[in-house]
C-alpha positions in Angstrom: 32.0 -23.9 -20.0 28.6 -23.6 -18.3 26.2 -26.3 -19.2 23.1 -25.4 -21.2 19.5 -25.4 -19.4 16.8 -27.5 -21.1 13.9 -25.6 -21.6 12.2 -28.5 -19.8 14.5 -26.9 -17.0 14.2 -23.3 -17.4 10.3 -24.3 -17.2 10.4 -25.9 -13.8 12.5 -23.2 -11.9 9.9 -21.0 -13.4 7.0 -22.9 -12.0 8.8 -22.7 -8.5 9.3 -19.5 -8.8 6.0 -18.6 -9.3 4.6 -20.6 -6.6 7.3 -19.3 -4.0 5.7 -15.5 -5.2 2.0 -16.8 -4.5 2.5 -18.2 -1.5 4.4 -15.4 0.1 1.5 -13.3 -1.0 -0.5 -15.8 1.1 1.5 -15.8 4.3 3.1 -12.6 4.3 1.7 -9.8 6.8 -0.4 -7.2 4.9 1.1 -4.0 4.5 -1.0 -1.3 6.2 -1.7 2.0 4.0 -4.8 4.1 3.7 -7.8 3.3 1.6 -7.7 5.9 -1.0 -3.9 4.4 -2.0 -4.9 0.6 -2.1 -7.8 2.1 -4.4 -7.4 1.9 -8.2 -8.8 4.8 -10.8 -10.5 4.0 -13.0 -10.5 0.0 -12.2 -13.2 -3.0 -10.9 -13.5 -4.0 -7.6 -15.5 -6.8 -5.9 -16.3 -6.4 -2.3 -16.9 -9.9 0.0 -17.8 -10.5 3.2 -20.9 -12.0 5.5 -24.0 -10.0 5.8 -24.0 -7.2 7.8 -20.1 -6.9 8.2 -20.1 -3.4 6.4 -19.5 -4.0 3.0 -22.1 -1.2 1.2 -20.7 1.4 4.1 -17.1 0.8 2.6 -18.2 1.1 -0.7 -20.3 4.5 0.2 -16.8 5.9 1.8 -14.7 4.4 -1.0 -16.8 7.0 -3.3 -17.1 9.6 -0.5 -12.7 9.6 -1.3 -13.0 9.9 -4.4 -15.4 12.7 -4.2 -13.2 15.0 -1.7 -9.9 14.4 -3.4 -11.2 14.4 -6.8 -14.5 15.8 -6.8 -15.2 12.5 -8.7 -19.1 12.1 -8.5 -20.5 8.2 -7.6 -23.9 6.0 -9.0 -25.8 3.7 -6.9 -26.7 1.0 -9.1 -30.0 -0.3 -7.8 -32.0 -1.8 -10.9 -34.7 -3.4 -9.6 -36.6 -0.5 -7.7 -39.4 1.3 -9.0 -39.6 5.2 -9.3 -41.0 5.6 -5.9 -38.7 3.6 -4.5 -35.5 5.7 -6.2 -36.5 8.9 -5.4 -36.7 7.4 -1.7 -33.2 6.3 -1.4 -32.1 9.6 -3.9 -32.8 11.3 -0.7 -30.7 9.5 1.7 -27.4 9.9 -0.4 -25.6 13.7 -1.1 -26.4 15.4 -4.5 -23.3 14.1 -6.4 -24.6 10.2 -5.9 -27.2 9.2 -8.7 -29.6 6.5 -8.0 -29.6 4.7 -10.8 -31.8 1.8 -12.3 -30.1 1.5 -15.9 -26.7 0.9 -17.0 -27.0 3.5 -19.3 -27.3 5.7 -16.8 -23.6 5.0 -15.7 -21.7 8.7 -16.5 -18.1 8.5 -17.4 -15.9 9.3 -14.5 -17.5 8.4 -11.8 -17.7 5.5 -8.9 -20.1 3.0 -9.5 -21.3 0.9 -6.3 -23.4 -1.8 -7.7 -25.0 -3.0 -4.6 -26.1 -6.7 -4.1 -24.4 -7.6 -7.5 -25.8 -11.2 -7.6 -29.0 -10.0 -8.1 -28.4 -9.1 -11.5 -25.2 -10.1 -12.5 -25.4 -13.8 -11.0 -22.9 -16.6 -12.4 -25.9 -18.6 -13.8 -26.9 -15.7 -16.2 -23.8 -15.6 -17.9 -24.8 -16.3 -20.8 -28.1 -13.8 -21.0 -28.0 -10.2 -22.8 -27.9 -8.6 -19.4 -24.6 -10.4 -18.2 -23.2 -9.8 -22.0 -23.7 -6.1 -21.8 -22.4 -6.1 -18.4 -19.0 -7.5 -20.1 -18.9 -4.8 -22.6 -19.3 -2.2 -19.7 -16.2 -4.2 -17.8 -14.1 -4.1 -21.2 -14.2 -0.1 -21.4 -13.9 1.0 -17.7 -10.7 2.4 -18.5 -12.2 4.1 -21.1 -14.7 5.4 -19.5 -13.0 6.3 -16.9 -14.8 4.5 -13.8 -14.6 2.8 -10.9 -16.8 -0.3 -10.4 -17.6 -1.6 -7.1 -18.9 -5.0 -7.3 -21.2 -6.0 -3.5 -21.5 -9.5 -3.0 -21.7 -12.1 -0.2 -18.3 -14.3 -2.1 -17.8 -14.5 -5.9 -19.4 -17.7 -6.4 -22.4 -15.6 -7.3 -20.8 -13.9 -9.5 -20.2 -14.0 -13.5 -17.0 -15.1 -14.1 -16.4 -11.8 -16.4 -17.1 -9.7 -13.4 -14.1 -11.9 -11.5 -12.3 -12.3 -14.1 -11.9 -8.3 -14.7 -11.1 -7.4 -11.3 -8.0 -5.0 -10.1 -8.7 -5.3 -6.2 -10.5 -7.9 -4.0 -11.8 -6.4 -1.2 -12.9 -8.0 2.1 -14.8 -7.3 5.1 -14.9 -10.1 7.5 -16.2 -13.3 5.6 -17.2 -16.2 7.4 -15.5 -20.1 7.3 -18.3 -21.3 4.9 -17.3 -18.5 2.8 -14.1 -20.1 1.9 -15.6 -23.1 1.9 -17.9 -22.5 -0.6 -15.4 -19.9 -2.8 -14.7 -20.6 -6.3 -11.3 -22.9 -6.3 -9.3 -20.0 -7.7 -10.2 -17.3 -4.9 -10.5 -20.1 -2.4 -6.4 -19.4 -0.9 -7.1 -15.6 -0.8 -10.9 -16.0 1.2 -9.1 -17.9 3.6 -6.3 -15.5 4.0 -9.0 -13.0 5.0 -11.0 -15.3 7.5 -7.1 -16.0 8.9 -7.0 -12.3 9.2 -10.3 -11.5 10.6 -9.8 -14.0 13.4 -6.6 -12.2 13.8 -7.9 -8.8 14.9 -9.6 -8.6 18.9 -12.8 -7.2 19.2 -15.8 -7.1 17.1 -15.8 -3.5 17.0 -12.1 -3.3 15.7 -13.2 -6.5 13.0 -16.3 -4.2 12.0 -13.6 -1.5 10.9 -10.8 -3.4 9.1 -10.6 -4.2 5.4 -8.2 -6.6 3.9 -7.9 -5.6 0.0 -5.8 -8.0 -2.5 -4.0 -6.0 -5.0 -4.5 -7.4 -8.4 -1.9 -5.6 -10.6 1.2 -5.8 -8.0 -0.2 -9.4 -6.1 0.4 -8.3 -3.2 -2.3 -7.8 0.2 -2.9 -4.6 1.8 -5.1 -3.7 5.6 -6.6 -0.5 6.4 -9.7 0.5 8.5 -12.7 2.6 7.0 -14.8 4.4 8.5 -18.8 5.3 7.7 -19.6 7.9 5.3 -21.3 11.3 6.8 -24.6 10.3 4.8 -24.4 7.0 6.5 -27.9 6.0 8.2 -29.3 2.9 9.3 -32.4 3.3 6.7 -29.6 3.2 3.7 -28.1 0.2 5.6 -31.3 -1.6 5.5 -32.6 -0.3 1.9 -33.2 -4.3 0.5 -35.4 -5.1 3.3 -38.3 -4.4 2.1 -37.5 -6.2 -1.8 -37.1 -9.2 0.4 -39.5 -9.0 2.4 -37.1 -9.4 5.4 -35.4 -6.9 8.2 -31.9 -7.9 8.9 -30.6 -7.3 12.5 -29.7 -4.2 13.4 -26.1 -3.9 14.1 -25.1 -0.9 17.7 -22.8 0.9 15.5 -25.7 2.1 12.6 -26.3 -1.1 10.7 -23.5 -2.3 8.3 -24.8 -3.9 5.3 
């Protein structure tokens, strides 16, 4: 007669279980596929990496898939320029991309690339009106039919509801304080990405690869992207003159 296993047991081989499934995550090579597969419609996505490595590019081409498969139309969520300033950077990007100041602005079914996300959806507003209608907008994404794509330096700056409600984690290449500095839960995953960004020879070839972490199956995925048609080195650069500062100009058109 087989002997009966405690639940104390059962518990424990669970546990181990689970850890043997996260850490192969962790080691395991990435599995290469395109970008428009690893995506996730309609879903939230945060984007990570050091300045200048490309991150707003990817999200621009990220929409620009969308838009030729699906003729799926995108907002750039910028809400702290003025009128002058929108109609500047309107412009820049092809008809089906709003500039947008306002959430409510958002139309359902589209790509949303809300650039430099800690600006206004920083971890130490998370308890202000802004960051709790920013949660209610995260809650019905499905609903609404939209993909979010969350720009930030590492998700420290982040409100946890924005990391929290996340479907892919997207990386272009970070830096070691980046995982240094992480929040302990994405800590393991940041430095699977700096592992992997040291892995690839040549800066040019690190410029185009993009390590995404697959939420729903737990699994990591690599691709390259390239830059959107629309790309310039003006959109690259379109913070500089909020902050008063010019970042360096990269040879291949300024990555953001």
């Amino acid at each position: 007669m087989t002997p009966k296993v405690s639940w104390a047991e059962q518990l424990k081989r669970y546990r181990k279980g689970k850890s043997e499934d996260y850490a192969k995550t962790i080691l395991s090579l990435p599995k290469r596929v395109n970008l428009y597969s690893a995506m996730r419609f309609p879903g939230v996505a945060i984007i990570m990496g050091d300045i200048r490595s490309g991150k707003t590019g990817l999200a621009h081409e990220i929409a620009n898939e969308y838009h030729k498969r699906r003729n799926i139309p995108a907002v750039l969520h910028l809400p702290h320029l003025n009128e002058a300033e929108r109609k500047k950077i309107q412009k820049l990007v092809p008809n089906w991309m709003q500039v947008a100041t306002k959430r409510s602005q958002w139309p359902q079914k589209a790509v949303v690339i809300y650039d430099e996300a800690a600006q206004s959806a920083h971890a130490r507003r998370s308890q202000s009106g802004e960051a709790m209608e920013l949660d209610d907008l995260l809650s019905i994404a499905g609903q609404r039919e939209q993909l979010i794509l969350f720009i930030s330096h590492y998700s420290r700056k982040l409100d946890l509801n924005v990391c929290t409600g996340v479907h892919r984690i997207i990386w272009k290449r970070p830096t070691f304080a980046h995982q240094i500095w992480e929040r302990d839960e994405m800590a393991d995953f940041t430095g699977r990405a700096y592992d992997y960004f040291r892995g690839i020879k040549g800066e040019i070839a690190q410029k185009k690869a993009t390590l995404i972490l697959d939420m729903d199956n737990f699994g990591f995925y690599q691709c390259t992207n390239r830059l959107p048609p629309w790309w310039s080195n003006e959109l690259s650069c379109i913070f500089r003159d909020k902050n008063g500062k010019h970042p360096n100009t990269m040879k291949d058109g300024g990555l953001l």
